[in-house]
C-alpha positions as CSV (number, residue, x, y, z in Angstrom):
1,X,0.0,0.0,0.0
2,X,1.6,3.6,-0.8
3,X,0.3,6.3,-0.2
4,X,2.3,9.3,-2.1
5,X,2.2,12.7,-1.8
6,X,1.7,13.3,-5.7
7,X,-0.6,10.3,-6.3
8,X,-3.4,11.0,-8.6
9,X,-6.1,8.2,-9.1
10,X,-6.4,6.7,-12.5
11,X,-9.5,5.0,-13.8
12,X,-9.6,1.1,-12.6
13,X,-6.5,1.9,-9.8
14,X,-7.2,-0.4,-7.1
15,X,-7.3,1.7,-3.6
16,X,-8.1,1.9,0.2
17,X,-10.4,4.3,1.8
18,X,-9.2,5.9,4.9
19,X,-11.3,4.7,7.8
20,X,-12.8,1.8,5.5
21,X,-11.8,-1.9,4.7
22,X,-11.5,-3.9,1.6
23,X,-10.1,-3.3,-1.8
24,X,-12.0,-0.6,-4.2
25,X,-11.6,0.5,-7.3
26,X,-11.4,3.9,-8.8
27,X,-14.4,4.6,-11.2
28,X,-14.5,8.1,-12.2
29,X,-11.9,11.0,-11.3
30,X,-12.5,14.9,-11.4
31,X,-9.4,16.8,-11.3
32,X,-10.9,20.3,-10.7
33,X,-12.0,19.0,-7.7
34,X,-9.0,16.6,-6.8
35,X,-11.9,13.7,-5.7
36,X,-12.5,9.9,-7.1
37,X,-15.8,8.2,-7.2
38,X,-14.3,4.8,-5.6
39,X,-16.7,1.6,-5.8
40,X,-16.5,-1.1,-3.8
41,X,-15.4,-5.1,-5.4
42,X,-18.4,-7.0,-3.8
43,X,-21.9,-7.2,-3.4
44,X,-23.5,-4.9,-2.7
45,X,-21.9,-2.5,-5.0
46,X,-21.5,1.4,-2.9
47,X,-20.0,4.4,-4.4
48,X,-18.4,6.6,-2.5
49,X,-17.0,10.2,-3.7
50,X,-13.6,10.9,-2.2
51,X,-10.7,13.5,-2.1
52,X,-7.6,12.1,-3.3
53,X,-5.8,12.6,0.3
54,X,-7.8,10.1,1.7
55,X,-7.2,7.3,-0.6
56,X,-4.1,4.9,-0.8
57,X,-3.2,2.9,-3.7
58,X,-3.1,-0.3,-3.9
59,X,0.4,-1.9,-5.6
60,X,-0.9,-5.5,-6.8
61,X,2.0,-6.4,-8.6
62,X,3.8,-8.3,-6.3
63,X,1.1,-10.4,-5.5
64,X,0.0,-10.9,-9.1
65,X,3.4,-11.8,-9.8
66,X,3.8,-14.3,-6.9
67,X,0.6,-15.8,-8.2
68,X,2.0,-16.7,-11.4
69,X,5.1,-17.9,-10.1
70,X,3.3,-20.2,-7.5
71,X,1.0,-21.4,-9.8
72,X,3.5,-22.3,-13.1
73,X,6.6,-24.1,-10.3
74,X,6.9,-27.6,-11.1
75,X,5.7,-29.5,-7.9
């Protein structure tokens, strides 16, 4: 999880909320207004429109590559 000072949400990032749980995604950005519409991955589906500050960005790609790598060794 990083949390830059310069970081500015991207359509599909995956993100925290501060104060929240779980894994969302960012759905919709408006830069005049540095918020993100953030929605969460499961049932049921809630929006929430957030300033940038308060989010945190998710870095997958260590996990996604340990996922690959697990699943392609030769047991």
């Amino acid at each position: 999880m990083a949390k830059p000072e310069t970081y500015v949400p991207k359509v599909m990032d995956p993100v925290t909320l501060e104060g929240t749980q779980g894994r969302l995604i960012v759905v919709d950005v408006d830069a005049t207004k540095n918020t993100a519409r953030v929605s969460t991955t499961s049932t049921p589906i809630v929006v929430h429109i957030v300033e940038w500050s308060k989010l945190s960005y998710l870095d997958e790609r260590p996990n996604a590559a340990r996922i690959v790598r697990e699943a392609t060794e030769q047991k």
